[in-house]
C-alpha positions in Angstrom: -59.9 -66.6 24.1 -58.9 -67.0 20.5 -59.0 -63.2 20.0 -56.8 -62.8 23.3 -54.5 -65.6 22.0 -54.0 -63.6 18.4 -53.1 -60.3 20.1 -50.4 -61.6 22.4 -48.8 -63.8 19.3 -49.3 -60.1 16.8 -47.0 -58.4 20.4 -44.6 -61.4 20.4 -44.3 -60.5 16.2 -43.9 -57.2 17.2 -41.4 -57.4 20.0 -39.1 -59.8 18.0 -39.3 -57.3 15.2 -37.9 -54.1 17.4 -35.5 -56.6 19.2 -33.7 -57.6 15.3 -34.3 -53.9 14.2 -32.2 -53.0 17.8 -29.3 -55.5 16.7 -26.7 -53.0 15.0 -25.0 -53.5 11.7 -21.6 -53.1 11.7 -19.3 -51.8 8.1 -15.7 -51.7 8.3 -14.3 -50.1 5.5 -10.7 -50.3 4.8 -8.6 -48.8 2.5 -5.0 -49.7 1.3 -1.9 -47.9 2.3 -3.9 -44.5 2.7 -1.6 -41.8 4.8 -3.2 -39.6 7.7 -2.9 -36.9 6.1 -4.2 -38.2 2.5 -7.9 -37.0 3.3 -8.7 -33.3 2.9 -10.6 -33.7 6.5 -7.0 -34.0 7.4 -5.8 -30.9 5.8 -4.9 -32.5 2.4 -4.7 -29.6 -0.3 -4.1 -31.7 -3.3 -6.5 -34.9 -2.7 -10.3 -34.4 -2.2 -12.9 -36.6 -0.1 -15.6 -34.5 0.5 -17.1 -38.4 1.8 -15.0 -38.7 4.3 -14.5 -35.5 5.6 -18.5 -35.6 5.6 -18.2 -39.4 7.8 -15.9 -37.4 9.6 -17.8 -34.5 10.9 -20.8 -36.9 11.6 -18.7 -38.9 13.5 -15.0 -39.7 15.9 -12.3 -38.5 14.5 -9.7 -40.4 16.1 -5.9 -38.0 16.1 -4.0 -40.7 18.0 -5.1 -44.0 15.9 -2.3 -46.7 14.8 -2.2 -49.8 13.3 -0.5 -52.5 14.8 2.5 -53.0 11.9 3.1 -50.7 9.4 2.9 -53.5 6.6 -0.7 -54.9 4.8 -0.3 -58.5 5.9 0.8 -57.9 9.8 -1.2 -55.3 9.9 -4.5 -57.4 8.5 -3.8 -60.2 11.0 -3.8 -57.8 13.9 -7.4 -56.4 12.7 -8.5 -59.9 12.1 -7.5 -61.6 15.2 -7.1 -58.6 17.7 -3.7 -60.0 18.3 0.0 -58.5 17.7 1.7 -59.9 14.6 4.5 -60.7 16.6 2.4 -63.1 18.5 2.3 -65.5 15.1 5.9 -65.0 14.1 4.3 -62.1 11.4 6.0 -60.9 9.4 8.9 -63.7 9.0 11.7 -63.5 6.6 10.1 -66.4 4.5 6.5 -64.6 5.4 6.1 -69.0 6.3 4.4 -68.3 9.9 3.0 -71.4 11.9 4.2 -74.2 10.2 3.4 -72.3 6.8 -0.1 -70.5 7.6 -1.4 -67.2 9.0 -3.2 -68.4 11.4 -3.4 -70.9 14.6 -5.9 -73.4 13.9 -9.5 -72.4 15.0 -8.2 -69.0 15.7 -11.5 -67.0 16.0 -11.5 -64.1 13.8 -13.4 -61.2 14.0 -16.0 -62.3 11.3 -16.4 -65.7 12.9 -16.5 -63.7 16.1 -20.1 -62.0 15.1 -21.2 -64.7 13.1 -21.0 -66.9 16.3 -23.3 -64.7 17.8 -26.0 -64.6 15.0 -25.2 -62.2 12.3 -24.8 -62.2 8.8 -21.2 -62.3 7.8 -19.7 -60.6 4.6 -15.9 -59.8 3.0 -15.0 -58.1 -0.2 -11.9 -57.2 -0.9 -8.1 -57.3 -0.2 -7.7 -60.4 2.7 -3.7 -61.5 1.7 -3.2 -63.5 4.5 -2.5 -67.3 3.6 -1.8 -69.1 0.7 -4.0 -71.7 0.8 -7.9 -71.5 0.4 -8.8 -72.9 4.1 -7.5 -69.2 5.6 -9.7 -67.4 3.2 -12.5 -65.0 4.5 -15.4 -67.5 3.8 -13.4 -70.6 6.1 -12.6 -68.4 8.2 -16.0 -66.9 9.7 -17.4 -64.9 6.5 -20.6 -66.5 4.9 -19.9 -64.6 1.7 -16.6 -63.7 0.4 -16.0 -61.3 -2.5 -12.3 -61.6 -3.8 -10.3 -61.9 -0.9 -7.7 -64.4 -1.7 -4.3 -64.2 -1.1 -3.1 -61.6 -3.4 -1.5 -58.5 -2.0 -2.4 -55.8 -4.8 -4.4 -56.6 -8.7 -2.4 -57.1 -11.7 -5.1 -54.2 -13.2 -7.5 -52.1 -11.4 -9.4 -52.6 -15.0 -10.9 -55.5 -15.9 -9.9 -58.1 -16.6 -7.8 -57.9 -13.4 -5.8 -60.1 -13.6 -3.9 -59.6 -16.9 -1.2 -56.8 -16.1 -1.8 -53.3 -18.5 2.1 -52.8 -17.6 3.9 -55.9 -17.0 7.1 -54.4 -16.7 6.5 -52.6 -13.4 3.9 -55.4 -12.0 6.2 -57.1 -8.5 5.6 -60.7 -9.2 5.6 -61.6 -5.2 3.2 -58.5 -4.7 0.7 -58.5 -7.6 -1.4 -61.7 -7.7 -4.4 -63.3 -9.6 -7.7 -62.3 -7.8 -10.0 -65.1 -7.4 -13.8 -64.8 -7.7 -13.9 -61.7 -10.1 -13.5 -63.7 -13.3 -16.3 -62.2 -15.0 -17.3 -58.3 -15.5 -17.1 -55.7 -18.1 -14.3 -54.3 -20.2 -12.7 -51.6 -18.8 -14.6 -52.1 -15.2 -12.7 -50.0 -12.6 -11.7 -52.7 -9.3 -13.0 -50.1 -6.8 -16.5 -49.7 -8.3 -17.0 -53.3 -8.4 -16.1 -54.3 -4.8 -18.3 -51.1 -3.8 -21.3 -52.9 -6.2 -20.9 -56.2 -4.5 -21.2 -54.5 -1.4 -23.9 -52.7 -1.9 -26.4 -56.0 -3.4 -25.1 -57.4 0.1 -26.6 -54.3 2.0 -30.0 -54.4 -0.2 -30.1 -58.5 0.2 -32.7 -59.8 2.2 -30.7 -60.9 5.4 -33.9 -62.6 7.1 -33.9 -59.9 9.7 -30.5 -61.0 10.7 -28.0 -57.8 11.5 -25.3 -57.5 9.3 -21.1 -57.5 9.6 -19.4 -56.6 6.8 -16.3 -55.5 5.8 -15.2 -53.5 2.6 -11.5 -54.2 1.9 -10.3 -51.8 -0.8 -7.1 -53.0 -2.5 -6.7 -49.3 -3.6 -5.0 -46.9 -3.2 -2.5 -49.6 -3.3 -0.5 -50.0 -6.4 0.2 -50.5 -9.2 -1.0 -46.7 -10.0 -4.1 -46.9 -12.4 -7.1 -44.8 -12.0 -10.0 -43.3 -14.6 -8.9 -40.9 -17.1 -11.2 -38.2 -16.0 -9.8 -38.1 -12.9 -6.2 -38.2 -13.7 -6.9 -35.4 -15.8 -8.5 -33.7 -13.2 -5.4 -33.5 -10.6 -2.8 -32.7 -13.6 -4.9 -29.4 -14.1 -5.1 -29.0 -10.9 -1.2 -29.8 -10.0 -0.4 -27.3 -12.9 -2.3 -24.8 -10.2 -0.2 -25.8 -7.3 3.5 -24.7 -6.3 6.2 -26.8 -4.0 9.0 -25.5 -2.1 12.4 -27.8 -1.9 12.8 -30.5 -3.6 10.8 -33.8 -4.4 12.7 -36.3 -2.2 15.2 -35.5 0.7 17.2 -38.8 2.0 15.7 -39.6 4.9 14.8 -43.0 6.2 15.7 -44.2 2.7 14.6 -41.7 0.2 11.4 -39.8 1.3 8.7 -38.3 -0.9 8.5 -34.4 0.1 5.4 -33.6 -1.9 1.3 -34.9 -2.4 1.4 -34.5 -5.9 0.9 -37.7 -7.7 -2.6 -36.9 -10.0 -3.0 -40.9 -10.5 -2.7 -41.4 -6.8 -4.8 -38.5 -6.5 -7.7 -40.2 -8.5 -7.3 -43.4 -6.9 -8.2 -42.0 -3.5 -11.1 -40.2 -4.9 -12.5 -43.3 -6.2 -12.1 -44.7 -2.7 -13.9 -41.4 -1.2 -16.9 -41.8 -4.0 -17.2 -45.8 -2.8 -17.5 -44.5 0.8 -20.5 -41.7 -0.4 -22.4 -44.5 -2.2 -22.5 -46.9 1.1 -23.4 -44.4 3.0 -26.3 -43.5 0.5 -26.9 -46.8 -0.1 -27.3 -47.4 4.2 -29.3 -43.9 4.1 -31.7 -45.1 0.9 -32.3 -48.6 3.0 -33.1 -46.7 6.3 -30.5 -48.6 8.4 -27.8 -45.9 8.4 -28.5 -44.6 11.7 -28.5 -48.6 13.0 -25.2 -49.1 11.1 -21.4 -48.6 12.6 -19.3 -47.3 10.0 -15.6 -47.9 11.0 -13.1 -46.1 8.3 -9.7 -46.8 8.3 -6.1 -47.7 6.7 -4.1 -50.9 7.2 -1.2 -48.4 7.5 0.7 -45.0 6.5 1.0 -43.7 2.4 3.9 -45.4 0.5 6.3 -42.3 0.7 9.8 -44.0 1.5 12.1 -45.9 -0.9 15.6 -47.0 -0.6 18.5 -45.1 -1.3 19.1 -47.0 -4.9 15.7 -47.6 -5.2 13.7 -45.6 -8.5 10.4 -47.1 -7.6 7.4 -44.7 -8.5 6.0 -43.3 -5.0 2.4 -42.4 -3.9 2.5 -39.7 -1.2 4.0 -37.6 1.7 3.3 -38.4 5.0 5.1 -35.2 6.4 4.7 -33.2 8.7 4.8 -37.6 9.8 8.1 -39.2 9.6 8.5 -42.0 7.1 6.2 -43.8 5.6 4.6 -47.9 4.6 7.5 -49.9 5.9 8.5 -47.6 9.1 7.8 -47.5 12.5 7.7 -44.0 13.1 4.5 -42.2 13.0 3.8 -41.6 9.3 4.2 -45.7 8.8 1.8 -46.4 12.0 -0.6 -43.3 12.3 -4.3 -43.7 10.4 -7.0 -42.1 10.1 -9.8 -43.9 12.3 -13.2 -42.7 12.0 -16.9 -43.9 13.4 -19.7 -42.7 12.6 -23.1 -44.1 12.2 -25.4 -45.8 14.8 -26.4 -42.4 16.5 -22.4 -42.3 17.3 -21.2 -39.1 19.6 -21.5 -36.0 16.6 -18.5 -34.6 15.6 -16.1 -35.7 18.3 -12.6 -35.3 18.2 -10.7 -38.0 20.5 -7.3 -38.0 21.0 -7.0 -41.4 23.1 -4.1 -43.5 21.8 -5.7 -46.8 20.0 -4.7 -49.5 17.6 -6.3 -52.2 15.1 -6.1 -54.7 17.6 -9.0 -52.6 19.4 -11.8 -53.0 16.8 -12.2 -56.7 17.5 -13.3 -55.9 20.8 -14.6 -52.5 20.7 -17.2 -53.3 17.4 -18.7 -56.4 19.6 -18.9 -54.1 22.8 -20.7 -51.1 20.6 -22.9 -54.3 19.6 -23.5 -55.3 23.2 -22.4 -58.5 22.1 -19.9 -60.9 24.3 -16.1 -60.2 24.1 -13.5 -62.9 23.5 -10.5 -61.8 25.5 -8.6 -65.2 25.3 -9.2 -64.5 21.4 -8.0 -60.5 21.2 -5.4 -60.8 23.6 -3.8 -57.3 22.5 -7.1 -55.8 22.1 -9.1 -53.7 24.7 -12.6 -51.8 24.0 -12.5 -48.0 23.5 -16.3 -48.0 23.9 -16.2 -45.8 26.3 -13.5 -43.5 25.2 -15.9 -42.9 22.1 -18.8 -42.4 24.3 -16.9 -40.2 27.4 -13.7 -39.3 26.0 -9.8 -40.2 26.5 -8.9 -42.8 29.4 -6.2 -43.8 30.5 -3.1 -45.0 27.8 -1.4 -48.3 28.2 1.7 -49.4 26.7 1.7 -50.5 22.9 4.2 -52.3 21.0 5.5 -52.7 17.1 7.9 -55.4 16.1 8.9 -55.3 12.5 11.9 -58.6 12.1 11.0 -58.3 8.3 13.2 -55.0 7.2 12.9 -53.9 3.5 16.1 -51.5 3.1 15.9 -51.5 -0.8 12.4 -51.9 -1.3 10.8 -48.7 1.7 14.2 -47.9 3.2 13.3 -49.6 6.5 15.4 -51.3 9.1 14.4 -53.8 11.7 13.3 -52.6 14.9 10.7 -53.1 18.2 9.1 -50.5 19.6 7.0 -49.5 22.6 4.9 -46.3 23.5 3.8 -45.8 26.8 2.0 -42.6 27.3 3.4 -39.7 25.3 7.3 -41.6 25.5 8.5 -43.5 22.2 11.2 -46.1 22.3 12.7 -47.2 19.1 15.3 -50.2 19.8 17.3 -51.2 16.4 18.3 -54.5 17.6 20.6 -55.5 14.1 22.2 -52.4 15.4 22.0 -52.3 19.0 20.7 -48.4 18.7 18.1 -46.9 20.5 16.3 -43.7 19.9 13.3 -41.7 22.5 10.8 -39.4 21.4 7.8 -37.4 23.7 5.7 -37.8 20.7 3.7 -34.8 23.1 6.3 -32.1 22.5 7.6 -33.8 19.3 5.0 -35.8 17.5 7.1 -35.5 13.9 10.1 -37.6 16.0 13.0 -34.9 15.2 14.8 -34.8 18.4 16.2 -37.9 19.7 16.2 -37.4 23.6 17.4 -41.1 24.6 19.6 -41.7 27.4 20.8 -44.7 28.7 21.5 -43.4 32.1 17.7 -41.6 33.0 15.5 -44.4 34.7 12.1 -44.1 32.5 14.4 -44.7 29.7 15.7 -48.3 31.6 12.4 -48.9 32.2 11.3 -48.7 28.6 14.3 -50.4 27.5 12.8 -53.9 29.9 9.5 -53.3 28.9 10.7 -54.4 25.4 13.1 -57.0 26.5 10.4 -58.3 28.5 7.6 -58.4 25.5 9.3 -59.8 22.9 10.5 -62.3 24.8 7.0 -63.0 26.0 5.4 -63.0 22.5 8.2 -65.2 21.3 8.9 -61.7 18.5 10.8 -63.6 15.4 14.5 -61.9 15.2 
């Protein structure tokens, strides 16, 4: 009987053991202000990520991925939360949402989200949304948090990071201190140490408990400072390399015609070399093929300055229109990849998707529950990764925080239901209608006021931001 009683607790060892090894890990990693067409997997000739191109081809390569605001903070919340910006007054022309914070109280993020249901919760990185410690990542559903405070961009992607190398061109309300990373090496470069910190997470012993964790680059944002190897590297390379027309054009401000920034350049590079040594790292630990790996940007490549502006730019968005700031497709459009996890290999999916989507989708993958009161604008595209494209539904942008001088932007509200585009200016009482289908680079205005679809679009805008309460 005893003999009987040690066999059936050795299967109950064993069956918890397959059940925790079952549980999948989830990574999201996330870079800052990277374009759609900044990867070479996009078609890129000047920048080179042979890491993601090779997530890529493992993976879903989403063509028809947006973020919900063109702008880090909104567009954070809305990946956080699984909510439009709007919904929160985000962004506001104080940035003071909700009697000063970012967040309702006992919203439930993402992170809290999984942790809830038993995993092993981790941030490093950019988080910039509230001021005050009680909205950072570890009150806010993260058991560790790795720099994610509310600064926008470093002061120095060397260490220390928080004394500027070029004070003159650091944007006081942009660049802030970074809390947590007080001590490290001379001359340490930011990227390498979040992707360090991320990888003792992965190798930590988590007590069999999965893992969700998220990798918040603050590059490629800027200011522009990368290794001197690299930079090196892309000025050879640039010398190699011929433009036609000229560098900027004035277009929604001033736009940046041409990739060919060789800082820039080496700033996404160290993002793409982070991305290789997770995935090794994952590979190394034997967990890679129980591990979603989410890549994406919080919005398009800072391309667009206003028309007195002299500000350095990164990158073109074009064929995209526009860039960080806009609403038209080079400020919305990302690259979205998943791979991982025995994901679909090598699957191209057009379906139309936003950042609001990977709250629910990441706990559905995870065949965890779903918090729909929580992700309100969020809807699983499980099954559009798994089958295909389904069915579109309407999506909508609300940016009451224009930056004329600063990105060349304007306010505006938007909505995109199917392959139809509404743009509605509202300082200016304009509206413009592209069939993103037959004109995805948004070169032919085709509204008119008279045509019924276009009336219908024009209420299904009235009719939202009057429902989210959208800040004017």
């Amino acid at each position: 009987m005893r003999y009987l009683n040690l066999l059936f607790s050795l299967f109950l060892f064993c069956a918890s053991s397959v059940i925790a090894q079952d549980k999948k890990n989830v990574l999201i990693f996330l870079v800052d202000d990277l374009g759609y067409f900044d990867i070479s997997h996009h078609d890129a000739d000047f920048y080179e990520t042979p890491n993601i191109d090779a997530l890529a081809e493992e993976g879903v390569d989403f063509t028809n991925a947006y973020v919900a605001h063109p702008r880090c903070l909104p567009s954070r919340y809305a990946l956080q939360t699984g909510r439009y910006p709007a919904r929160a007054g985000i962004p506001a022309k104080n940035e003071n949402t909700i009697k000063g914070k970012k967040f309702y109280d006992n919203e439930k993020t993402i992170g809290q989200a999984f942790k809830d249901q038993g995993y092993h919760t981790f941030f490093a990185g950019k988080w910039h949304l509230g001021h005050e410690e009680d909205e950072w990542p570890h009150n806010k559903g993260y058991d560790i948090n790795i720099a994610g405070c509310a600064a926008g961009a470093p002061k120095s992607y060397f260490f220390p990071y928080n004394t500027s190398k070029n004070p003159k061109k650091i944007n006081k309300k942009g660049h802030g201190t970074i809390i947590g990373l007080d001590e490290g090496e001379e001359g340490e470069y930011l990227t390498d140490r979040l992707t360090d910190e991320t990888i003792d997470f992965i190798t930590a012993n988590h007590d069999k408990k999965p893992f969700f964790a998220i990798l918040s680059h603050y590059g490629v944002h800027t200011p522009f400072q990368a290794k001197k190897e690299m930079i090196k590297k892309y000025k050879t390379k640039l010398e190699g390399m011929t433009f036609e027309g000229p560098e900027y054009t004035q277009k929604d401000g001033q736009m940046k015609m041409h990739q060919n920034n060789p800082v820039y350049a080496a700033m996404v590079e160290s993002v793409d070399e982070s991305l290789g040594r997770i995935v090794k790292t994952l590979k190394e630990q034997g967990i890679y093929d129980n591990t979603i790996i989410v890549f994406t940007s919080d919005h398009g490549g800072l391309s667009n300055r206003g028309l007195t502006s002299n500000r350095d730019l990164a990158t073109s968005n074009l064929p995209l229109r526009a860039g960080k700031g806009h609403s038209y497709e080079g400020g919305t459009k990302v690259p979205l990849i998943f791979s991982g996890a025995k994901i679909s290999r090598h699957k191209v999916i057009d379906q139309v998707t936003t950042n609001t989507d990977l709250y629910p989708t990441l706990l559905d993958l995870c065949d965890l529950n779903l918090y729909p009161s929580e992700h309100l604008d969020g809807v699983s595209i499980k099954t559009n990764i798994e089958k295909g494209r389904s069915k579109d539904r309407v999506l909508f942008w609300h940016s009451s925080r224009a930056r004329p001088n600063s990105t060349g932007d304007i306010h505006v509200t938007v909505a995109r239901d199917g392959d139809l585009k509404m743009m509605y200016f509202y300082k200016e009482e304009r509206y413009e209608l592209y069939d993103l289908s037959k004109d995805p680079y948004e070169a032919n205005n085709i509204f008119n006021a008279n045509d019924p679809k276009n009336a219908e679009l024009m209420k299904m805008i009235k009719n939202w931001t009057a429902e989210v309460k959208a800040a004017s």
